[in-house]
BALOBA-1460 file (C-alpha; in Angstrom, 3 decimals):
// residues 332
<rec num="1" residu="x" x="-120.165" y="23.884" z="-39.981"/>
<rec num="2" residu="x" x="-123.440" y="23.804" z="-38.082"/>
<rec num="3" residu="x" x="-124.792" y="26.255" z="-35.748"/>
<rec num="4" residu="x" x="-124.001" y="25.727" z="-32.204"/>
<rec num="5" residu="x" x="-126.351" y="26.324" z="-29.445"/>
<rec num="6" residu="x" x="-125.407" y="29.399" z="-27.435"/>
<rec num="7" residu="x" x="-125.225" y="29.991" z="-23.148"/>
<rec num="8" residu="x" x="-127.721" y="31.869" z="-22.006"/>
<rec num="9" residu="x" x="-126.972" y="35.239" z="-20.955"/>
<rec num="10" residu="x" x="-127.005" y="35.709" z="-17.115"/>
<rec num="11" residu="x" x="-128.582" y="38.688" z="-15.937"/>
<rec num="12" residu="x" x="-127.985" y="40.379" z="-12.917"/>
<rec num="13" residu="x" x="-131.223" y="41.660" z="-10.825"/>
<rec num="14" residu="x" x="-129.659" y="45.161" z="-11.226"/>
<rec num="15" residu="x" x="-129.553" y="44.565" z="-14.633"/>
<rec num="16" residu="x" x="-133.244" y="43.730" z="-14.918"/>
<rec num="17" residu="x" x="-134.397" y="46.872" z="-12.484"/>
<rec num="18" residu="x" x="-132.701" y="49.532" z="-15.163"/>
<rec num="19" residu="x" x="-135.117" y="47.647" z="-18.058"/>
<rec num="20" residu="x" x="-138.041" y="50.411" z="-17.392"/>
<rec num="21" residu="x" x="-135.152" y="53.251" z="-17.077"/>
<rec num="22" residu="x" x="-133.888" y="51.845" z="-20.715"/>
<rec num="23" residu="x" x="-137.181" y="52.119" z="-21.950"/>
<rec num="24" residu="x" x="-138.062" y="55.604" z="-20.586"/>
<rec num="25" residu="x" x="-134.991" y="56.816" z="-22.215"/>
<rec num="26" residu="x" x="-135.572" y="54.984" z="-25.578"/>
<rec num="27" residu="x" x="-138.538" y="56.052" z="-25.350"/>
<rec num="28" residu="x" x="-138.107" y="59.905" z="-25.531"/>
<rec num="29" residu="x" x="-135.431" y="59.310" z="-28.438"/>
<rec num="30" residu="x" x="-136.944" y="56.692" z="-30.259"/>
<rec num="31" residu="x" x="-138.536" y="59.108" z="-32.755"/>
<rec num="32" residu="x" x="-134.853" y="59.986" z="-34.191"/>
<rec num="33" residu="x" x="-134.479" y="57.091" z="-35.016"/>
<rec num="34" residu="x" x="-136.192" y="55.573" z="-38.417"/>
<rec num="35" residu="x" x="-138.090" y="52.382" z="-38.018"/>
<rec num="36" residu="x" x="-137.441" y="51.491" z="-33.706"/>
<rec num="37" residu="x" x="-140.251" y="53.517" z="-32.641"/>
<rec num="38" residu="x" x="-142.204" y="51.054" z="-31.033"/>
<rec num="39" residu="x" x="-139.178" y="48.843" z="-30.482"/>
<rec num="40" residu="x" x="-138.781" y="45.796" z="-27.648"/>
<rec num="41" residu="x" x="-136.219" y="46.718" z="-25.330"/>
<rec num="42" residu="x" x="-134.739" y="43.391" z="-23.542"/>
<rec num="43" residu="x" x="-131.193" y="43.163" z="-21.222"/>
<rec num="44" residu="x" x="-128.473" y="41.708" z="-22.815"/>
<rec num="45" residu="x" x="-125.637" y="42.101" z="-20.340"/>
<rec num="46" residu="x" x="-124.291" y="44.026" z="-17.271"/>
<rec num="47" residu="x" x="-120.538" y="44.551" z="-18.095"/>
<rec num="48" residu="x" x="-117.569" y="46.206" z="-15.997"/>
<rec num="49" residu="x" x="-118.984" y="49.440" z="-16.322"/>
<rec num="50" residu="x" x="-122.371" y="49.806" z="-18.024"/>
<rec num="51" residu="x" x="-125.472" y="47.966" z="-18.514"/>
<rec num="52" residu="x" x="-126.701" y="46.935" z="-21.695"/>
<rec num="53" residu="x" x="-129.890" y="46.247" z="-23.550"/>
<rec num="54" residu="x" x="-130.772" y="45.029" z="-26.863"/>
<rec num="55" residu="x" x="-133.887" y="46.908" z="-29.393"/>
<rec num="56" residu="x" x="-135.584" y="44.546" z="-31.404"/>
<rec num="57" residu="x" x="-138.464" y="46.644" z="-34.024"/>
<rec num="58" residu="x" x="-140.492" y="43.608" z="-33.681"/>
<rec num="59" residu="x" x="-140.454" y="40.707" z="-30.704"/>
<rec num="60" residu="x" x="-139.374" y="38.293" z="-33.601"/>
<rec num="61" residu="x" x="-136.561" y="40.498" z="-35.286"/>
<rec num="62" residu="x" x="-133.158" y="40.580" z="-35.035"/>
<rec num="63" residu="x" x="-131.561" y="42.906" z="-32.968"/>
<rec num="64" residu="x" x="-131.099" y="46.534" z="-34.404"/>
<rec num="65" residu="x" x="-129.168" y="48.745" z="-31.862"/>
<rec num="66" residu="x" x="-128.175" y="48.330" z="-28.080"/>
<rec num="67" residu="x" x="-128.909" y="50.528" z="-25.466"/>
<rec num="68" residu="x" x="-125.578" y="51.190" z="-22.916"/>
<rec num="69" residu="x" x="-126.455" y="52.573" z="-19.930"/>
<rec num="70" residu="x" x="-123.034" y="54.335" z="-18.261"/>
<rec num="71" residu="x" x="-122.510" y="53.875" z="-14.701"/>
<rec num="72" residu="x" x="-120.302" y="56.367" z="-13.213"/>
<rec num="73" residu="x" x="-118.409" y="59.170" z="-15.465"/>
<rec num="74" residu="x" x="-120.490" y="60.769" z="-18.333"/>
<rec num="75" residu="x" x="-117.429" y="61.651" z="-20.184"/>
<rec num="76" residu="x" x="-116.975" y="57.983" z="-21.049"/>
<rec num="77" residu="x" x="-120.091" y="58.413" z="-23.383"/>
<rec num="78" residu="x" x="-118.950" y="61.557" z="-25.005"/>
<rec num="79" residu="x" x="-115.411" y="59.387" z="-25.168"/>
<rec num="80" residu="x" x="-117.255" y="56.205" z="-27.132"/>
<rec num="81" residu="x" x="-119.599" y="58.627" z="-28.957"/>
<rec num="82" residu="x" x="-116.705" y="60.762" z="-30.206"/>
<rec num="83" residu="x" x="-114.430" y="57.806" z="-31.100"/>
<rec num="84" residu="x" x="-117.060" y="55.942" z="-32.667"/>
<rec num="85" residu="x" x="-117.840" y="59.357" z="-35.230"/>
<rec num="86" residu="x" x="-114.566" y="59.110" z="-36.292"/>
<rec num="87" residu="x" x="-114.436" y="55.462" z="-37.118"/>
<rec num="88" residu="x" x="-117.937" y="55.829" z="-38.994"/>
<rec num="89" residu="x" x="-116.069" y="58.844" z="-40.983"/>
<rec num="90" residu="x" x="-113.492" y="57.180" z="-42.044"/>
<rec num="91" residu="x" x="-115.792" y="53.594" z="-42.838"/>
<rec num="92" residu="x" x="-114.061" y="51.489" z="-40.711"/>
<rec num="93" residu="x" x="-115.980" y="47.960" z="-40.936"/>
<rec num="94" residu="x" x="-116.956" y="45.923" z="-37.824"/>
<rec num="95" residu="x" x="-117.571" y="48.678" z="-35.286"/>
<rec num="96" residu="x" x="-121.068" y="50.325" z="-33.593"/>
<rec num="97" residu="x" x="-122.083" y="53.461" z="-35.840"/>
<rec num="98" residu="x" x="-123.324" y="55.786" z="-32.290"/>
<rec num="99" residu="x" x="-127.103" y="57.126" z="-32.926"/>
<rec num="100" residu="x" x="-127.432" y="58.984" z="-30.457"/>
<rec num="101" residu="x" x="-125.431" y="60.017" z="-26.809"/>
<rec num="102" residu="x" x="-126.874" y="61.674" z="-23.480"/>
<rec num="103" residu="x" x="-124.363" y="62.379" z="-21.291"/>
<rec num="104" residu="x" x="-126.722" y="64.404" z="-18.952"/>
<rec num="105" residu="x" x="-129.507" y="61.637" z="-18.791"/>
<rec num="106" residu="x" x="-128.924" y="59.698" z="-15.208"/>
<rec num="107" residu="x" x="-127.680" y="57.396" z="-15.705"/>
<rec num="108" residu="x" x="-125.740" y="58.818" z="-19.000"/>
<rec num="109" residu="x" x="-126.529" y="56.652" z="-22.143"/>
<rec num="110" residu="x" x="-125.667" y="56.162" z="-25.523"/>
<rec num="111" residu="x" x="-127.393" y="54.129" z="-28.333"/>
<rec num="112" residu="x" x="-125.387" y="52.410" z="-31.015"/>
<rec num="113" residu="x" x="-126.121" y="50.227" z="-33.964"/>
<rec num="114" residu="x" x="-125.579" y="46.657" z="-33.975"/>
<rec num="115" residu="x" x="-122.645" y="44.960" z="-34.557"/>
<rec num="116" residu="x" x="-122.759" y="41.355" z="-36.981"/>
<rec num="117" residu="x" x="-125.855" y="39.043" z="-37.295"/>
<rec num="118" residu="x" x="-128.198" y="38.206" z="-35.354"/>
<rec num="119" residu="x" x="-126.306" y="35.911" z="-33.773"/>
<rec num="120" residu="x" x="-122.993" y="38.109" z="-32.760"/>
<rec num="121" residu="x" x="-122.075" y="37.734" z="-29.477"/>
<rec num="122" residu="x" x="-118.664" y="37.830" z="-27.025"/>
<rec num="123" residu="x" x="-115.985" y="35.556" z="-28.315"/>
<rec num="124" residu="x" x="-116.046" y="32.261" z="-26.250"/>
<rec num="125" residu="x" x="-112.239" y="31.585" z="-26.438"/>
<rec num="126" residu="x" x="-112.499" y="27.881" z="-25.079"/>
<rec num="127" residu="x" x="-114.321" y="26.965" z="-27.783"/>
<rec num="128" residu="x" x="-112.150" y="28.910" z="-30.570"/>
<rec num="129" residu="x" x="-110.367" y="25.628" z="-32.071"/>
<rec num="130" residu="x" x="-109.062" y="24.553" z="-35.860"/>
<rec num="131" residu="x" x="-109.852" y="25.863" z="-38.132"/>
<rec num="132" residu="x" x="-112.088" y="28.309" z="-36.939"/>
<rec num="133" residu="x" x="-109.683" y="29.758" z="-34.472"/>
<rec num="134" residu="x" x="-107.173" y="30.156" z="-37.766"/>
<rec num="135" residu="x" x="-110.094" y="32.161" z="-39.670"/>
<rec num="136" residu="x" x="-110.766" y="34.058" z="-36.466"/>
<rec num="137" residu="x" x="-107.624" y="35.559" z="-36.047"/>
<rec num="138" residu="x" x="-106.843" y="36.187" z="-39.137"/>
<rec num="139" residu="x" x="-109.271" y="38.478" z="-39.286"/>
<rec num="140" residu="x" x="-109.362" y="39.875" z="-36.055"/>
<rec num="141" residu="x" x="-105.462" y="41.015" z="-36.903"/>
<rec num="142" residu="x" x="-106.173" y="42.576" z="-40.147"/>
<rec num="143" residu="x" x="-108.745" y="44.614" z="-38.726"/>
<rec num="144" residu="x" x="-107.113" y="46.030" z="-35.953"/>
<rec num="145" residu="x" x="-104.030" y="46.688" z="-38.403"/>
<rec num="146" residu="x" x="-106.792" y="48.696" z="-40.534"/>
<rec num="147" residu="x" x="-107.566" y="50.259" z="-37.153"/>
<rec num="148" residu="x" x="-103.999" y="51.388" z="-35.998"/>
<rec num="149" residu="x" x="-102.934" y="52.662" z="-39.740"/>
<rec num="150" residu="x" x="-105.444" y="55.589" z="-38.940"/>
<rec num="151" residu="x" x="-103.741" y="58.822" z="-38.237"/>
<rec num="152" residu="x" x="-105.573" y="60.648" z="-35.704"/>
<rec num="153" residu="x" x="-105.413" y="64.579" z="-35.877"/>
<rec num="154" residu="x" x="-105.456" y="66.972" z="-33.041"/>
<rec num="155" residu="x" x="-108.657" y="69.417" z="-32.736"/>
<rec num="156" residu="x" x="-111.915" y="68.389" z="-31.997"/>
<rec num="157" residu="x" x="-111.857" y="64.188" z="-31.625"/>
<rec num="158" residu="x" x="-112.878" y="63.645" z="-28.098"/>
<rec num="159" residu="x" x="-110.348" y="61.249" z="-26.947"/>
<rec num="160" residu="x" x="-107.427" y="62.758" z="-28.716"/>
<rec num="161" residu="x" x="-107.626" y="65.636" z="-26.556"/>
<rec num="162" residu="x" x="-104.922" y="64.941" z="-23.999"/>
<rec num="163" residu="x" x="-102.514" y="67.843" z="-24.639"/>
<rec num="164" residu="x" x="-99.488" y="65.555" z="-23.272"/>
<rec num="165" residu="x" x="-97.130" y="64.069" z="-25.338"/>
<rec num="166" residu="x" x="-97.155" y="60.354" z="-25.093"/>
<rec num="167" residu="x" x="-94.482" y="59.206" z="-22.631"/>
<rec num="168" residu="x" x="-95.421" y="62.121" z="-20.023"/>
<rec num="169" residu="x" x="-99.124" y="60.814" z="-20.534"/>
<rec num="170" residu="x" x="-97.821" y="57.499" z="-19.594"/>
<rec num="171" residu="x" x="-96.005" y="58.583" z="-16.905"/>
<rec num="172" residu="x" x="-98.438" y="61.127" z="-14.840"/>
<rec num="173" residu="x" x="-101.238" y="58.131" z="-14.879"/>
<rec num="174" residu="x" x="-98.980" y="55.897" z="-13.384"/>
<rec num="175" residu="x" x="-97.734" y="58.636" z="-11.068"/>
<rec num="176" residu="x" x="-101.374" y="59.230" z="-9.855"/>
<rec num="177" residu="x" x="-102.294" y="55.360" z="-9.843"/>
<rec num="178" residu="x" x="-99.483" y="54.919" z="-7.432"/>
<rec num="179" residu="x" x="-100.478" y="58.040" z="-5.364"/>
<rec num="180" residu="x" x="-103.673" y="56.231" z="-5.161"/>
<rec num="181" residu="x" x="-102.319" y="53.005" z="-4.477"/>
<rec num="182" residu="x" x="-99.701" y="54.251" z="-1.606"/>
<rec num="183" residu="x" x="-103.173" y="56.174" z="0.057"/>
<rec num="184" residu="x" x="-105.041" y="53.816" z="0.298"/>
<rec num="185" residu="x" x="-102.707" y="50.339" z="0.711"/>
<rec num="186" residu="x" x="-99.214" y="51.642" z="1.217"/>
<rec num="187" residu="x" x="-99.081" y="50.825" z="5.011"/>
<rec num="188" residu="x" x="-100.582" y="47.494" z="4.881"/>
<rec num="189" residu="x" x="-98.840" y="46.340" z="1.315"/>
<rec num="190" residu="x" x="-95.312" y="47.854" z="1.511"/>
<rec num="191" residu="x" x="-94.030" y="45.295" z="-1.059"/>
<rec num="192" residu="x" x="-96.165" y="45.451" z="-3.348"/>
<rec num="193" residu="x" x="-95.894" y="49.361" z="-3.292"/>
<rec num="194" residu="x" x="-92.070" y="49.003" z="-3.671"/>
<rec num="195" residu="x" x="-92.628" y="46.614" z="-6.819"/>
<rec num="196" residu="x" x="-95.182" y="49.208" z="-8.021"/>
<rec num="197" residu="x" x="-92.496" y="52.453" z="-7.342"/>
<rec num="198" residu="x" x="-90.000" y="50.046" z="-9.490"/>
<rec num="199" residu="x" x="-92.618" y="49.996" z="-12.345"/>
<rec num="200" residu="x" x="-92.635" y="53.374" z="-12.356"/>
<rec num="201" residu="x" x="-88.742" y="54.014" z="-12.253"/>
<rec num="202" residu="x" x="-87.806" y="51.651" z="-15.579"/>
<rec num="203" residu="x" x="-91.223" y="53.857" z="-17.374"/>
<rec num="204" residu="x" x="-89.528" y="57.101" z="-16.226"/>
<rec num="205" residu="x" x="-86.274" y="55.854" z="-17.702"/>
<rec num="206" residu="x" x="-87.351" y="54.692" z="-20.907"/>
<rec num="207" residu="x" x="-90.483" y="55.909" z="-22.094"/>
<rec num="208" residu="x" x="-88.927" y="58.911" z="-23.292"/>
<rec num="209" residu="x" x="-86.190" y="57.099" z="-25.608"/>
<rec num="210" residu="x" x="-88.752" y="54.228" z="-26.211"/>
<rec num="211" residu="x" x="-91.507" y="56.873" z="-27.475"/>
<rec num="212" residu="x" x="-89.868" y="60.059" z="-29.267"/>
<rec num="213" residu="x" x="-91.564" y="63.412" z="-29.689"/>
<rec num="214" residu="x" x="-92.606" y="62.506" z="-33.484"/>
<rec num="215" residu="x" x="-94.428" y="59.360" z="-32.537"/>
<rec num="216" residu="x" x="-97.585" y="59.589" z="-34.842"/>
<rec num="217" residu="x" x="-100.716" y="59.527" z="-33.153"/>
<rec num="218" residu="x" x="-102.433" y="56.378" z="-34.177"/>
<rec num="219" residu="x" x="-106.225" y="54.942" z="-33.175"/>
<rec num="220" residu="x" x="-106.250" y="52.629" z="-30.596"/>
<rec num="221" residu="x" x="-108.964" y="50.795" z="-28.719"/>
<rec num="222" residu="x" x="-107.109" y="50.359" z="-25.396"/>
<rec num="223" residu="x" x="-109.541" y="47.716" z="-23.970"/>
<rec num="224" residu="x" x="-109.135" y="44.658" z="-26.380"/>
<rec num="225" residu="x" x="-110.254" y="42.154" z="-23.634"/>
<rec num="226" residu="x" x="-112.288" y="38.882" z="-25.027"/>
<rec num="227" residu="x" x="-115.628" y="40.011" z="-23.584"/>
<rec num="228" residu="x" x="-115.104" y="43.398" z="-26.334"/>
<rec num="229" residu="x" x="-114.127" y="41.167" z="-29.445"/>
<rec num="230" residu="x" x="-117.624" y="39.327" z="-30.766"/>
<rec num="231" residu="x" x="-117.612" y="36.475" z="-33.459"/>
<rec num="232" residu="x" x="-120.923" y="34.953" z="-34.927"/>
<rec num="233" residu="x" x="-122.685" y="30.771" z="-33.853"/>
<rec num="234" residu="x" x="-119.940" y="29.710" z="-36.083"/>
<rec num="235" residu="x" x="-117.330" y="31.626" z="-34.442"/>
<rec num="236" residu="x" x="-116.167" y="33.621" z="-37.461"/>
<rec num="237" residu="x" x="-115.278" y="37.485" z="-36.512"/>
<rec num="238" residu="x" x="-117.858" y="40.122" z="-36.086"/>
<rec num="239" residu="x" x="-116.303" y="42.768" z="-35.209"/>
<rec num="240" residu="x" x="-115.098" y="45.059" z="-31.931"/>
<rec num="241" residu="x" x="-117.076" y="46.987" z="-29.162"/>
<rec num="242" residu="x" x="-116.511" y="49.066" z="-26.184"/>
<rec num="243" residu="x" x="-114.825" y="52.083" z="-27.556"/>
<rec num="244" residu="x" x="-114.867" y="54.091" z="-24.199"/>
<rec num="245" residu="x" x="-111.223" y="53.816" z="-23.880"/>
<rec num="246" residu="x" x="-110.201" y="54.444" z="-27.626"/>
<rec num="247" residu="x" x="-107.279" y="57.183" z="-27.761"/>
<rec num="248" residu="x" x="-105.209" y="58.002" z="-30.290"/>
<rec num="249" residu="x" x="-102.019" y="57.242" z="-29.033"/>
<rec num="250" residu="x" x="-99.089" y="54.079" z="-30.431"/>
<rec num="251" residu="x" x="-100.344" y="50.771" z="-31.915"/>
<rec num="252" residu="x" x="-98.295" y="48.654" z="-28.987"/>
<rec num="253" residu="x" x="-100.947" y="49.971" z="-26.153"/>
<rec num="254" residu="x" x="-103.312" y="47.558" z="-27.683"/>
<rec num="255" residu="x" x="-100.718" y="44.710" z="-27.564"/>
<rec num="256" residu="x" x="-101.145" y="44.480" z="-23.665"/>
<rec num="257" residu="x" x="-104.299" y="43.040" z="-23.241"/>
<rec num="258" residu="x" x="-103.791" y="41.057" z="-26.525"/>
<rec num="259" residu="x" x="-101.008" y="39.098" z="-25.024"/>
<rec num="260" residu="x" x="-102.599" y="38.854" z="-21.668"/>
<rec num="261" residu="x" x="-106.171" y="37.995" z="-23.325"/>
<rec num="262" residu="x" x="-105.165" y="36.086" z="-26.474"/>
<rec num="263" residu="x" x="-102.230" y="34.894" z="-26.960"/>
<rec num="264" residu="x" x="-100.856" y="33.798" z="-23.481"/>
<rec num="265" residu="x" x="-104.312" y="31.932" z="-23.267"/>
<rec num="266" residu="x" x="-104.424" y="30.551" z="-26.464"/>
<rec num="267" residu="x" x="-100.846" y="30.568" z="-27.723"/>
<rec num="268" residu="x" x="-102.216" y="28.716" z="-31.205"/>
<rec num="269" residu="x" x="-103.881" y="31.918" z="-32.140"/>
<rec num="270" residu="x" x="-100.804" y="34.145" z="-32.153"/>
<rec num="271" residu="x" x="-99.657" y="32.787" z="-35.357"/>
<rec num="272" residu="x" x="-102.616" y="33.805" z="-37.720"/>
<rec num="273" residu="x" x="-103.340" y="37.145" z="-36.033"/>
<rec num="274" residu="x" x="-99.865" y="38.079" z="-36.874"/>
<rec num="275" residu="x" x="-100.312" y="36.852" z="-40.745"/>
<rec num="276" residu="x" x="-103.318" y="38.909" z="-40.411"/>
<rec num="277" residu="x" x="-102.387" y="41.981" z="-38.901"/>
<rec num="278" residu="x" x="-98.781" y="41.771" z="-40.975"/>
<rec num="279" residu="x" x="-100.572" y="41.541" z="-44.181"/>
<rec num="280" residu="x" x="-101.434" y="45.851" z="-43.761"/>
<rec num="281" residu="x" x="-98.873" y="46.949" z="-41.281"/>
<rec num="282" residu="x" x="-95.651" y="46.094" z="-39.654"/>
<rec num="283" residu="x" x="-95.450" y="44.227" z="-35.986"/>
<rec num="284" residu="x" x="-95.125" y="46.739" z="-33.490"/>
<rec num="285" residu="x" x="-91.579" y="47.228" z="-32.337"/>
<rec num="286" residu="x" x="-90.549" y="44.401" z="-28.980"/>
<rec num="287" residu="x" x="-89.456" y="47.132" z="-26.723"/>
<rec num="288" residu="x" x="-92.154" y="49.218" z="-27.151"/>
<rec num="289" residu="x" x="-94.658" y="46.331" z="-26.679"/>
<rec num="290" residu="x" x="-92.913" y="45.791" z="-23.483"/>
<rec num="291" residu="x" x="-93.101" y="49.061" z="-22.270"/>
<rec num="292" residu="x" x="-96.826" y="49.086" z="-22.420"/>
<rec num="293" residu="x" x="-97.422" y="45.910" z="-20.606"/>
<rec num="294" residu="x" x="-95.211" y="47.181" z="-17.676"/>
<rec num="295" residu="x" x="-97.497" y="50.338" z="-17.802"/>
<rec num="296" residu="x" x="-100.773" y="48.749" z="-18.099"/>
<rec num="297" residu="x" x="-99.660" y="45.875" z="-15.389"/>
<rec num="298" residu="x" x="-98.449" y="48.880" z="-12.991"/>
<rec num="299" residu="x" x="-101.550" y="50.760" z="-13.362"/>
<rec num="300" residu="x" x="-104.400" y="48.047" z="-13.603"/>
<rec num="301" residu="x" x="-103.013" y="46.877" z="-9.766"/>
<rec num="302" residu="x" x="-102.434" y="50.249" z="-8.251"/>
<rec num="303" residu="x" x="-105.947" y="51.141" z="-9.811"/>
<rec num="304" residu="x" x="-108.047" y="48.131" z="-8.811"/>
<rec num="305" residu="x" x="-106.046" y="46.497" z="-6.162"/>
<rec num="306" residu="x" x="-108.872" y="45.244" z="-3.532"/>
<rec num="307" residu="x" x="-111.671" y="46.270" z="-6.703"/>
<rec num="308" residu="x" x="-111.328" y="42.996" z="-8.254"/>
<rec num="309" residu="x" x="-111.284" y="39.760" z="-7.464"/>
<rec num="310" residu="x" x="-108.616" y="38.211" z="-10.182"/>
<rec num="311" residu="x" x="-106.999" y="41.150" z="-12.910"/>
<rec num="312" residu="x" x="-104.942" y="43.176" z="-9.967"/>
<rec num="313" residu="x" x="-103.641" y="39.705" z="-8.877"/>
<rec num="314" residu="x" x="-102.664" y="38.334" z="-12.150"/>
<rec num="315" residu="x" x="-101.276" y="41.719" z="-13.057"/>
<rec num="316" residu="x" x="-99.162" y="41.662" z="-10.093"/>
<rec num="317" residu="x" x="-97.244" y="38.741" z="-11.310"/>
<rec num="318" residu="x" x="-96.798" y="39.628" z="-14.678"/>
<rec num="319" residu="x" x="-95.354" y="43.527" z="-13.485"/>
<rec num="320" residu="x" x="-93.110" y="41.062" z="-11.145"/>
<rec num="321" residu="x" x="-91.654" y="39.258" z="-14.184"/>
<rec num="322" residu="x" x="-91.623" y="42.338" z="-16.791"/>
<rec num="323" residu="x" x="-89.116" y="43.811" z="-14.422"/>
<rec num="324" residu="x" x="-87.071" y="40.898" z="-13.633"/>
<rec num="325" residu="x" x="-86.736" y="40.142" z="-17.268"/>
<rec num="326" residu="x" x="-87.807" y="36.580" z="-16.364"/>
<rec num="327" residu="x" x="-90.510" y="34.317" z="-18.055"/>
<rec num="328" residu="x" x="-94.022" y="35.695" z="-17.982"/>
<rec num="329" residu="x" x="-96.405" y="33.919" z="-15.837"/>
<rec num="330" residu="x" x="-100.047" y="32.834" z="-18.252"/>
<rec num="331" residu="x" x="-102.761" y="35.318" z="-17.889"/>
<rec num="332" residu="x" x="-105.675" y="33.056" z="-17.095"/>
């Protein structure tokens, strides 16, 4: 199969006025790292929560590491940086090895190896079709099931620190998304706070029975939307970014966004991910899956109701159907 031309990036003028703040900061830490001294710094994309910029040791190479500038909470780079350690310890394949993390630079930063060829880039999942899209999954499923078999420990992992167990986890974020939600919209959406409050009823009855005290805590990424998953010009799997939101926590959390992401959009693809993924570990238990897409559907409204433009919307209707045990709605 040839190469296929790919879309140019769009870049965002805030995007482009962090390029000299990018290159101050590689800069003063370029000299840890062997070979990207003099690098080329160029922006590559402005995502949901950071912006992000390619290093190239010469103007004609290949991309060697990307810069990620945090916007907002530095934790999230001690989060990523932490996660990210652990996954290079334990030589899991098709993930960024970190280099180096400044949580107290402004904005906080963190520099991390590249991820496929030179050609990697975001899964475009309208053009995922036969038989790539077979390949593709395939081997998106068996590595995440490589992922999820690791056993996380408690101690000094940065995002396994959460000293709740599981379901009472679960439960106090959506607790506090709702408080949120009922501050700030409760008067002016009282029935969508009401189908909210019933999310968090059927989690406080069954997370408990759903999730028992001995549930092993396994790695997760948490955040397994398209724009995180890259695949190469011939759309063949790369590999998996955006570890800010890895916790070590039950294999099903992931399943959320994978149904919402993957398979409701492109149902074809369900098949060979679960060949793939069922070829090192089992399918994650129905139930359980459920339970995590009520969660994540509660929260992802309550927390970004009015923030968005589209996920608190879609959301909406799939918390809707989750609790009226009725056919899911597509997430588009």
């Amino acid at each position: 199969m040839g190469r296929k031309a790919r879309k140019a990036v769009s870049l965002s003028e805030s995007n482009r006025d962090l390029l000299p703040t990018a290159r101050r900061l590689f800069g003063t830490l370029a000299g840890t790292l062997a070979g990207l001294g003099d690098a080329e710094l160029r922006p590559l994309d402005r995502g949901l929560s950071a912006d992000l910029f390619t290093v190239h040791p010469e103007p004609s190479a290949a991309p060697a590491a990307v810069v990620k500038l945090q916007r907002g909470f530095a934790g999230k780079v001690w989060a990523e940086a932490g996660a990210l350690a652990f996954l290079a310890d334990k030589e899991i394949p098709d993930v960024p090895r970190p280099l180096l993390a400044e949580p107290k630079h402004d904005p906080p930063a963190l520099v991390l190896s590249w991820v496929g060829d030179a050609h990697a880039a975001r899964v475009e999942l309208d053009r995922l079709d036969e038989p790539a899209l077979t390949e593709f999954a395939h081997a998106f499923g068996r590595w995440l099931a490589v992922l999820h078999h690791l056993e996380v420990p408690a101690g000094d992992v940065k995002m396994s620190s959460d000293p709740l167990a599981l379901p009472d986890r679960l439960l106090t974020q959506a607790e506090n998304a709702l408080k949120r939600f009922e501050r700030d919209f409760g008067e002016r959406e009282p029935d969508l706070l009401d189908l909210l409050e019933r999310g968090l009823r059927w989690l406080d009855a069954h997370a408990a029975s759903l999730l028992p005290g001995d549930t092993p805590r396994r790695m997760i990424h948490r955040d397994l939307r398209a724009p995180n998953v890259l695949a190469d010009a011939d759309h063949r799997f790369c590999g998996v970014v955006d570890f800010e939101h890895a916790a070590a926590a039950h294999p099903a959390w992931d399943f959320a966004k994978l149904r919402w992401w993957w398979f409701d959009r492109l149902p074809a693809l369900e098949a060979p991910f679960r060949q793939g993924y069922e070829s090192k570990r089992a399918w994650p238990d129905r139930d359980v899956r459920r339970l995590f897409r009520i969660f994540e559907a509660t929260t992802l409204v309550a927390y970004f109701w009015e923030r968005h433009p589209v996920y608190p919307g879609q959301a909406r209707l799939q918390l809707a159907a989750e609790l009226d045990d009725e056919p899911r709605p597509r997430w588009r």
